[in-house]
C-alpha positions in Angstrom: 0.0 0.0 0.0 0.9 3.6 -0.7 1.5 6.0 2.3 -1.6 8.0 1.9 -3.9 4.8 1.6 -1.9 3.2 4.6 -2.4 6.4 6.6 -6.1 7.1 5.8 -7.3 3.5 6.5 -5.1 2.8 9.8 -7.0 6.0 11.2 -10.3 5.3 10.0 -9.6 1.8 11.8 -8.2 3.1 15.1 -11.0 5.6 15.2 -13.6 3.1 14.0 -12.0 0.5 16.6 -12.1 3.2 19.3 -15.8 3.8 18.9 -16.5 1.0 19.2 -14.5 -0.3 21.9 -16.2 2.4 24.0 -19.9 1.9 22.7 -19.2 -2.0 24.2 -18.0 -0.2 27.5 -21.0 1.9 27.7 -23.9 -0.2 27.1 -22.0 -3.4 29.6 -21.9 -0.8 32.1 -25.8 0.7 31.6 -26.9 -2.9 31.7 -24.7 -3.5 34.9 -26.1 -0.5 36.5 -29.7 -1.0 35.7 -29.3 -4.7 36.6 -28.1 -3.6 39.8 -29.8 -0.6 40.9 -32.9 -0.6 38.6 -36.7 -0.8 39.5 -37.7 -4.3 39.0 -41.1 -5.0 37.5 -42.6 -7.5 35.6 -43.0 -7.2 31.8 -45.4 -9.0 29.6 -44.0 -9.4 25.7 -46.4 -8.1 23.3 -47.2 -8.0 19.7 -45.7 -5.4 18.0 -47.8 -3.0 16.2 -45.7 -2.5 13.0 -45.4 -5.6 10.5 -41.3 -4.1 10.3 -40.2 -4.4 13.9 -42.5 -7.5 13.9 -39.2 -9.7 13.2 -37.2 -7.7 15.4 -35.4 -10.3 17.6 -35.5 -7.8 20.9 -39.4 -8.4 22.3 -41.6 -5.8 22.7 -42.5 -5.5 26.4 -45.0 -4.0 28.4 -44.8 -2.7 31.9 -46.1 -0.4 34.9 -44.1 2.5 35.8 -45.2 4.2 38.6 -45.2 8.2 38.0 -45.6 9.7 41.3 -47.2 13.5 41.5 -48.0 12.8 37.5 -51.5 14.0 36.6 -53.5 11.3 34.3 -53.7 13.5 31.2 -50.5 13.0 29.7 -47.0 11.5 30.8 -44.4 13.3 33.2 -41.7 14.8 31.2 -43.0 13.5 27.9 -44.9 15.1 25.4 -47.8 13.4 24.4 -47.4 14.2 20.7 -44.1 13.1 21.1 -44.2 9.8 22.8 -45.5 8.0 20.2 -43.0 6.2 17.7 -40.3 8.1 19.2 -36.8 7.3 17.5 -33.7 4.9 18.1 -35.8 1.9 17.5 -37.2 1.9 21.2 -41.2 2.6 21.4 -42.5 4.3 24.6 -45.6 5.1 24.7 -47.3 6.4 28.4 -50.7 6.5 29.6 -52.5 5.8 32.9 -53.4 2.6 33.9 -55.2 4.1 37.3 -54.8 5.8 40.5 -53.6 3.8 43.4 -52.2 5.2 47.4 -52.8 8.8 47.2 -53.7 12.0 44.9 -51.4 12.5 42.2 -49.8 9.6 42.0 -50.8 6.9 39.1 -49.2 4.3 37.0 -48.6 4.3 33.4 -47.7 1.6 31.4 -44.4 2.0 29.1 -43.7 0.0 25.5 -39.9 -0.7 25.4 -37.3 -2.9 23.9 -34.6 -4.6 26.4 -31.0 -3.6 25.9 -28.4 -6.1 25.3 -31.0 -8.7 23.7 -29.8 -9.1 20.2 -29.7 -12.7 18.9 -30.5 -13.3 15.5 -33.9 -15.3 16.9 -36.6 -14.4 19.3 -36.0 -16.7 22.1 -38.7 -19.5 23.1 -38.9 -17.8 26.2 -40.2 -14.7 25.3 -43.2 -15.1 23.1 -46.5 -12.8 22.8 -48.1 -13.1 26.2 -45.0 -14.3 28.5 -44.1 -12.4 31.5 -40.5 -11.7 32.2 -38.7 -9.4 35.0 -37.2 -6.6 34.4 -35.7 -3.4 35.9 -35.6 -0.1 34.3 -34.3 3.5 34.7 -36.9 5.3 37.1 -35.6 8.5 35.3 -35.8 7.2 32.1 -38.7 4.4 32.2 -37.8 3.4 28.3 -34.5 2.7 29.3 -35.5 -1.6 30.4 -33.1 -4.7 30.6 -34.4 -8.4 31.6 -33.4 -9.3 35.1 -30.3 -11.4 36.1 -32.1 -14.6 36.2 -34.1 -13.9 32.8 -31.2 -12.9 31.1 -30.1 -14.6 27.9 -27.0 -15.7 27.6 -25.4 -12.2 25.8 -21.8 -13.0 26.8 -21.2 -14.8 23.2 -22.6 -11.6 21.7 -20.8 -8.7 24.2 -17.3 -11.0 23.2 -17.8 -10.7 19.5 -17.8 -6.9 19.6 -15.4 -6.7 21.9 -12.9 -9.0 20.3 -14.0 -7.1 16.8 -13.4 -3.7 18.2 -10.4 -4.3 19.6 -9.5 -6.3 15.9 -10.1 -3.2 14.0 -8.1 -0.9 16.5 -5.3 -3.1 16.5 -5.0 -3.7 13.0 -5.7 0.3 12.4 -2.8 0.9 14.7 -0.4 -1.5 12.8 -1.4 0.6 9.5 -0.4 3.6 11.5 2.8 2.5 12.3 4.0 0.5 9.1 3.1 3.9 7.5 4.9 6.4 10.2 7.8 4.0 9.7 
């Protein structure tokens, strides 16, 4: 290879490498974290309203969030025009299911996809009507993994990344230094 050509694609490696490297970081830790200190609930899989995301292998779940001080009208910190289809692939949609304890305080129900769930097939698991545990992001109620116990396996899956991140920055690096030679 030419200098230029050696240059350009050992960066675009390294950088590409690096991204991903820490994407893999990032999402194993959110996991970790919501695993850990999340609100557990339980989830029931649903059918997914689009034919599209009807092959998606992550299921569609639904479960209560609790929304305390939330009036029934519309969601807390979402806009109700907006909460419908929202983008990234995750669906959250929020309305009440009923009051419950005291004034103010209701639970909605939220339409999410688990992180970390990616194999190429729906498990048998985690067909239209199961219930599954979960634990989610109080803060951020679409943010949802499946509990501990209910997890898939996803360490052959978190190991492919890693090992192909770290694959393209190494060999992105080499390029980089056969070329600065």
């Amino acid at each position: 290879m030419e200098t230029p050509t050696t240059l350009v694609g050992g960066a675009v490696l390294t950088v590409f490498g690096s991204a991903l490297l820490l994407w893999c970081a990032v999402e194993l830790r959110l996991r970790h974290h919501l695993r850990r200190r999340g609100v557990p609930a339980t989830a029931q899989v649903v059918a997914d309203p689009d034919r599209g995301t009807a092959m998606d292998s992550s299921p569609l779940l639904s479960y209560p969030v609790g929304v305390p001080g939330a009036r029934s009208g519309g969601a807390a910190g979402v806009d109700p025009g907006a909460a419908r289809g929202a983008g990234r692939g995750i669906v959250h949609e929020l309305h009440p299911v009923g009051e419950t304890g005291g004034p103010g305080e209701s639970y909605r129900s939220v339409l999410a996809r688990p992180r970390g769930s990616t194999p190429l097939r729906r498990p048998a698991g985690l067909v239209q009507g199961a219930a599954v545990q979960v634990a989610y992001d109080p803060r951020r109620p679409d943010r949802v993994v499946l509990a501990a116990h209910e997890d898939l396996p996803s360490l052959p899956a978190d190991l492919f990344w890693v090992l192909f991140a770290t694959s393209a920055l190494a060999g992105g690096l080499t390029l980089l230094a056969v070329a600065l030679r």
